[in-house]
C-alpha positions as semicolon CSV with decimal commas, in nm:
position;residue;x (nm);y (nm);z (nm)
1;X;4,598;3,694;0,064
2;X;4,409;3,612;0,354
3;X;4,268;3,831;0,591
4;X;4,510;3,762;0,852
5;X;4,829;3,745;0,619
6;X;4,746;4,080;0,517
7;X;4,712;4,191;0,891
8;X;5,081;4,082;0,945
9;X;5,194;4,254;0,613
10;X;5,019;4,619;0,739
11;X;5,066;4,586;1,099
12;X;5,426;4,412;1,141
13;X;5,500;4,169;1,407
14;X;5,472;4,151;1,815
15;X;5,740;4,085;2,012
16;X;5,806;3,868;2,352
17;X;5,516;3,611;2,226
18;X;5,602;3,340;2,481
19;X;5,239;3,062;2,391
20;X;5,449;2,886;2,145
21;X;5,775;2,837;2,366
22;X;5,555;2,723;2,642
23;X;5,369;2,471;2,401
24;X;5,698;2,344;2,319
25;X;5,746;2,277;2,697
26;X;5,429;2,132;2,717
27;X;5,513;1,875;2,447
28;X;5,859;1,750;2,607
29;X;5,667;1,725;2,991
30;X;5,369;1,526;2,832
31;X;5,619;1,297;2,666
32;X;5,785;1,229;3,031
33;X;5,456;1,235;3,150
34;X;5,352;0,949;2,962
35;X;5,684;0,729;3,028
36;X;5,638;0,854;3,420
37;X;5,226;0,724;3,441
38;X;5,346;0,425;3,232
39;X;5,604;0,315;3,529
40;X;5,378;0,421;3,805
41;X;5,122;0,212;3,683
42;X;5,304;-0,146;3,584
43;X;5,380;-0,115;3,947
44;X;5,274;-0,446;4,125
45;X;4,975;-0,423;4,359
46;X;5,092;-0,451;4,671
47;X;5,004;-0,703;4,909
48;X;4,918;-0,682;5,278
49;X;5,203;-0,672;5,481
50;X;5,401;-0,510;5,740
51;X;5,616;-0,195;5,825
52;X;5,853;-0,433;5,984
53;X;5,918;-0,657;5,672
54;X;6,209;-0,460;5,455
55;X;6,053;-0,575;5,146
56;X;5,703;-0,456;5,174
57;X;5,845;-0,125;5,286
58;X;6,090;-0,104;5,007
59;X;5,782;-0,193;4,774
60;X;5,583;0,087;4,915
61;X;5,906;0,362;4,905
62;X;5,908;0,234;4,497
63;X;5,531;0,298;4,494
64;X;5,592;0,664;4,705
65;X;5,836;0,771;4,466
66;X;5,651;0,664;4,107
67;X;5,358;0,870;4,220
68;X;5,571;1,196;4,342
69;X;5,726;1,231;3,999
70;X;5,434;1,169;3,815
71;X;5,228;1,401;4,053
72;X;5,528;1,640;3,977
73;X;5,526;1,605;3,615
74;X;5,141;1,636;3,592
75;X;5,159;1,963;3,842
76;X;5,421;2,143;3,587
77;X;5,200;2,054;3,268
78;X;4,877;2,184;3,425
79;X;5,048;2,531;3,542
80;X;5,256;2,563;3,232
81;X;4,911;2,477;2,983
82;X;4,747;2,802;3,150
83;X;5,046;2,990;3,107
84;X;5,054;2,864;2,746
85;X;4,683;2,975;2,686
86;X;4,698;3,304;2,926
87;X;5,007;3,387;2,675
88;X;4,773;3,274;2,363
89;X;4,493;3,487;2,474
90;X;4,661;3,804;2,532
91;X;4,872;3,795;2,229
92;X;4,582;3,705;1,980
93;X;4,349;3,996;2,169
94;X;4,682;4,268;2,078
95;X;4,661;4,144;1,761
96;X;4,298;4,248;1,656
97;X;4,214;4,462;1,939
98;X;4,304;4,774;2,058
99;X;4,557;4,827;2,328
100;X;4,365;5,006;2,570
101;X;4,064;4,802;2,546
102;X;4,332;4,447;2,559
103;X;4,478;4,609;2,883
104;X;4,271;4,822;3,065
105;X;3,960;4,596;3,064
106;X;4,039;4,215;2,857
107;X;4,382;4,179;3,056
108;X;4,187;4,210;3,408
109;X;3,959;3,900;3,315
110;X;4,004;3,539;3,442
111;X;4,138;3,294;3,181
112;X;3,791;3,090;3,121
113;X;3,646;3,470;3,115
114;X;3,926;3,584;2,754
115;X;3,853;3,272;2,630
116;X;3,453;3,325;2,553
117;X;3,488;3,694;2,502
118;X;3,778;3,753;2,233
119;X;3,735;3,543;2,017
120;X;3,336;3,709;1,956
121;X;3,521;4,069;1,984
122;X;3,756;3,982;1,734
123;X;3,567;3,755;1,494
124;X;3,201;3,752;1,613
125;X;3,232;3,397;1,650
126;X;3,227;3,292;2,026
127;X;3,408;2,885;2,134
128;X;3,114;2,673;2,238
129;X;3,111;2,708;2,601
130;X;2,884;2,346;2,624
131;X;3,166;2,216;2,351
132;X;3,444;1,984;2,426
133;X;3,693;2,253;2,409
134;X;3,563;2,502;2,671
135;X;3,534;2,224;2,923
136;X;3,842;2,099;2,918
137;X;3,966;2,461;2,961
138;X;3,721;2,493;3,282
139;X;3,866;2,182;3,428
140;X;4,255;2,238;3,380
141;X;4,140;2,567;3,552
142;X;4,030;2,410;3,853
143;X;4,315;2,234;3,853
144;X;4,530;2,495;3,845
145;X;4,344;2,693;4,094
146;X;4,364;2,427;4,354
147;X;4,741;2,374;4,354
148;X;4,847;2,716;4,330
149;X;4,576;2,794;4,574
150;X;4,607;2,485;4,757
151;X;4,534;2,522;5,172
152;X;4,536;2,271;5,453
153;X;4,306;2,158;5,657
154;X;4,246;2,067;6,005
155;X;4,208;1,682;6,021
156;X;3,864;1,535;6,173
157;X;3,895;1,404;6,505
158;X;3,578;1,163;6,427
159;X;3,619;0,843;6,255
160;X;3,396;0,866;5,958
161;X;3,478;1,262;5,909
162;X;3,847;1,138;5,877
163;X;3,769;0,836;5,673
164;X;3,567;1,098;5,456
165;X;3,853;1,326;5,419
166;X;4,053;1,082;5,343
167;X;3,859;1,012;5,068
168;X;3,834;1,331;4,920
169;X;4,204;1,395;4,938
170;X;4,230;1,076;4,735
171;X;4,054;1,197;4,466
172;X;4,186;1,542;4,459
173;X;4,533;1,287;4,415
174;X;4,397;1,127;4,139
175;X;4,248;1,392;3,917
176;X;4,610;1,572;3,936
177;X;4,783;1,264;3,940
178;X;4,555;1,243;3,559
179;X;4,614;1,641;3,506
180;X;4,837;1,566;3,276
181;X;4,612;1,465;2,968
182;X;4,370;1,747;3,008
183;X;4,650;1,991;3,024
184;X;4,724;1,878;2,694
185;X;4,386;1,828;2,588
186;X;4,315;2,182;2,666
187;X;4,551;2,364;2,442
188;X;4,490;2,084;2,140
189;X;4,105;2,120;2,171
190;X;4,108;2,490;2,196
191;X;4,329;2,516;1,899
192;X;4,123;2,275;1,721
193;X;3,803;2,505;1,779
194;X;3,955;2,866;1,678
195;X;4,056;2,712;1,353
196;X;3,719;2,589;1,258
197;X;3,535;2,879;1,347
198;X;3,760;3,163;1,266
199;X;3,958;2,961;1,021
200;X;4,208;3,228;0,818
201;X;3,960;3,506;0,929
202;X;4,208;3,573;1,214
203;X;4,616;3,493;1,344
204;X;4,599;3,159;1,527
205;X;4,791;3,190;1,804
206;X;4,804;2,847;1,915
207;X;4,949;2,561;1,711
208;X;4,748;2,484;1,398
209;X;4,677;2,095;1,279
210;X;4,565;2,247;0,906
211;X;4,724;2,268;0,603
212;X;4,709;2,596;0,450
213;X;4,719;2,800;0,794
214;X;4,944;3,132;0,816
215;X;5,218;2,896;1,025
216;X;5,238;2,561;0,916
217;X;5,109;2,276;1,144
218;X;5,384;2,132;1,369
219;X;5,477;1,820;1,358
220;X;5,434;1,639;1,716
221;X;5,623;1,383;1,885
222;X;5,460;0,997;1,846
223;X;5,403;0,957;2,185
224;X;5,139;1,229;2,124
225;X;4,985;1,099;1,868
226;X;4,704;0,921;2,067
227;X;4,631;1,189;2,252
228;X;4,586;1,384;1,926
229;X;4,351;1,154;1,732
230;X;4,150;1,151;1,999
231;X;4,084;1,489;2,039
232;X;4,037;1,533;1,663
233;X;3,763;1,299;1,735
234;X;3,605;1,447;2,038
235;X;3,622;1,781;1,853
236;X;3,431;1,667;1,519
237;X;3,183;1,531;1,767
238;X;3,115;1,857;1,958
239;X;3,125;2,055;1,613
240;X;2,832;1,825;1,559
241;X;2,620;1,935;1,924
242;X;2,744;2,294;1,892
């Protein structure tokens, strides 16, 4: 019996878990996601034209409306993948750690912050913070924090200022408009990393791609597939730097 089966056959269960409910939700948005960038993106280019021509602006209301539900679908995956891994965090702390310690002191931490801390409290083996997996945390962070922190600004009366801004709101678009995959990546890359380096030492409390694992690895749809292999890959590689 591994060390972590005989934790659950001394200690019992927890209750109100909610990481592998939101994973689940993850899974079904990144699906849409997929179909939703897939249609935003076979969109024609659109030519130069006019406001006054009813085609062009059709075109452009098609092109409007691709882009909101993608944006949408992107913006619920990033929130809901912290949520996943702030539930994942906390529950694997409670598991090895004592209460006080998990909510007097652990619980008060930012996300990143639980992340590189329990994991060497529990096991003494700490997630690279140069390795694939801790970066894609740091940036779905940022993410997050800048929509549910997200703030106006006053516009730039001068031409290149405005052009500027314009600019950078662009790219803010884009990176959440692509928010989507490192949502995902996040919670497959962390998972990937615990289970190497803590292995059956500990409860995973993330999905597990490993046979042999205290909960069997779940199965995930095909459109996810790609997304998967590729992380197994980038994870292998930073194994290798780390």
């Amino acid at each position: 019996m591994s060390d972590a089966e005989d934790h659950l056959a001394v200690e019992g269960g927890r209750i109100g878990a909610m990481q592998d409910f939101y994973y689940r939700m993850c899974e079904e948005l990144y699906v849409e996601y997929i179909g939703l960038e897939k249609a935003y993106k076979s969109l024609p280019s659109q030519p130069d034209g006019s406001l006054e021509d009813r085609a062009f602006r059709e075109a452009l209301d098609r092109e409007d409306e691709a882009r909101d539900q993608l944006m949408a679908s992107a913006i619920k995956l990033i929130v809901l993948s912290c949520m996943c891994l702030e539930a994942a965090i906390y529950d694997y702390a409670s598991w090895h750690l004592p209460a006080r310690m998990v909510d007097k002191h652990l619980d008060r931490l930012g996300l990143y912050a639980k992340w590189v801390l329990v994991p060497q409290l529990i096991g003494q083996e700490s997630l690279a913070e140069d390795g694939a997996a801790m970066e894609a945390l740091d940036k779905v962070i940022e993410l997050r924090n800048m929509l549910v922190h997200s703030k106006s600004r006053r516009m730039p009366q001068a031409p290149n200022e405005l052009h500027a801004a314009m600019e950078r709101a662009n790219r803010n678009l884009q990176e959440v408009l692509r928010g989507g995959h490192q949502a995902m990546r996040a919670i497959i890359l962390i998972s990937l990393e615990l289970e190497q380096r803590l292995g059956d030492k500990t409860l995973h409390p993330l999905l597990t791609l490993t046979k042999g694992t205290i909960f069997p690895a779940k199965e995930i749809p095909p459109a996810m597939k790609p997304l998967m292999d590729r992380c197994l890959q980038i994870s292998r590689k930073s194994s290798l730097r780390s």
